[in-house]
C-alpha positions as CSV (number, residue, x, y, z in Angstrom):
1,X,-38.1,79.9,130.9
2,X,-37.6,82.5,128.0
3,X,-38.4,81.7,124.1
4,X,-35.4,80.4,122.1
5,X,-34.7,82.6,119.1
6,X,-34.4,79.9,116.2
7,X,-34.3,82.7,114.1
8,X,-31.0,83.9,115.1
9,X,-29.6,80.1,114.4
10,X,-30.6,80.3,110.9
11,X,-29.6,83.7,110.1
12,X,-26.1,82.7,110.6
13,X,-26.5,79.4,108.5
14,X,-27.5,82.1,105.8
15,X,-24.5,84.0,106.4
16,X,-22.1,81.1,106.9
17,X,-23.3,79.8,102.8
18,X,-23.1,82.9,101.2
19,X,-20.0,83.9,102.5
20,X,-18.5,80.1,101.8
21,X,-18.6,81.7,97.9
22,X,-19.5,78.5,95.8
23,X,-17.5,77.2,93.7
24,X,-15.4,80.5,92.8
25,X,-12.3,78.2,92.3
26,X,-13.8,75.6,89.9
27,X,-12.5,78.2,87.2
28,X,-14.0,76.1,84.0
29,X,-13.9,72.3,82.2
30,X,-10.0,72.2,82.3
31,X,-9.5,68.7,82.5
32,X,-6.0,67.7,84.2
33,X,-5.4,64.7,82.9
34,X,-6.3,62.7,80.3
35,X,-7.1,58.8,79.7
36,X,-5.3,56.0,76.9
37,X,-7.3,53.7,74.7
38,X,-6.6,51.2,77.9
39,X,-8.0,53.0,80.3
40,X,-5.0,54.5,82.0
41,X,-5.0,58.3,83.3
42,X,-2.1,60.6,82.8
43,X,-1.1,64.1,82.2
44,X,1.1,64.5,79.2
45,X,3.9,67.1,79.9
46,X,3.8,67.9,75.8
47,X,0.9,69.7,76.0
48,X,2.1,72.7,77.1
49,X,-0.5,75.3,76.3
50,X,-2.9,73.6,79.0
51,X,0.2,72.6,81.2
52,X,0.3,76.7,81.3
53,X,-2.9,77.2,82.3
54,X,-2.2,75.3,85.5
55,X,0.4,77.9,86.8
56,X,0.2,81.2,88.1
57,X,1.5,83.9,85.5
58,X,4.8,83.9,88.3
59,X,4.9,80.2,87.2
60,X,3.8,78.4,90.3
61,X,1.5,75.5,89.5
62,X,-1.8,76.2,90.9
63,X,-3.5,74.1,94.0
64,X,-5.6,71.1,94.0
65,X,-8.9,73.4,95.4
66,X,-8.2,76.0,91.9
67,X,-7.4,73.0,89.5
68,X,-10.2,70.8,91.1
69,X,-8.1,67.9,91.2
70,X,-7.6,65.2,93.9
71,X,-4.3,64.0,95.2
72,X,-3.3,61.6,92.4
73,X,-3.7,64.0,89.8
74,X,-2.1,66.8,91.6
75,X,0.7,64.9,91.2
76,X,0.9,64.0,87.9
77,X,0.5,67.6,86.7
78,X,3.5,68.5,89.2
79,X,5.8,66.1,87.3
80,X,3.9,67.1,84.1
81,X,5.1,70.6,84.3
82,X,8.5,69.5,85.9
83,X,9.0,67.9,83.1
84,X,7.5,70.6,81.1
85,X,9.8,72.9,82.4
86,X,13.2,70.5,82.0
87,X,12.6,70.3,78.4
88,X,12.5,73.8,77.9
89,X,8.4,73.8,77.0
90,X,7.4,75.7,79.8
91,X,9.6,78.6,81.7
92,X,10.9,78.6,85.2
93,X,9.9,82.1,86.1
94,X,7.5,84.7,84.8
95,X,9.8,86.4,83.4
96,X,9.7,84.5,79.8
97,X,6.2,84.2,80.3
């Protein structure tokens, strides 16, 4: 009957957070969408300038874990920018960017 290292248990739960790196995606108080006077979320596709901040500087629209939104709002900024990009607000590529 040997000793069991405990130690050894909790080194690794040491390792395994400081690795995991936070919250290095949560990238600041961008808010994704916004809400009406009755209550009703949605991401207007006028608003470019934060529109732009959601995409890469190639012009893909970043992920839900970078943006920090969940599925529903994901979405909506998808067919924000879609939109965005159909009305000539936002470009296709990075190369007018």
């Amino acid at each position: 009957m040997g000793r069991m290292n405990t130690s050894r248990g909790n080194d690794r739960d040491r390792d395994r957070e400081s690795f995991s790196g936070g919250d290095r995606f949560m990238s600041g108080p961008t808010k994704a969408t916004k809400e009406s006077g009755k209550g009703i979320e949605y991401c207007d596709y006028k608003d470019h300038e934060s529109l732009r901040r959601m995409m890469t500087p190639n012009g893909k629209i970043y992920g839900r874990k970078r943006l920090g939104t969940n599925a529903r709002q994901q979405r909506m900024v998808a067919q924000a920018i879609k939109r965005a990009r159909f009305m000539g607000l936002l470009p296709f590529t990075s190369a007018t960017l």
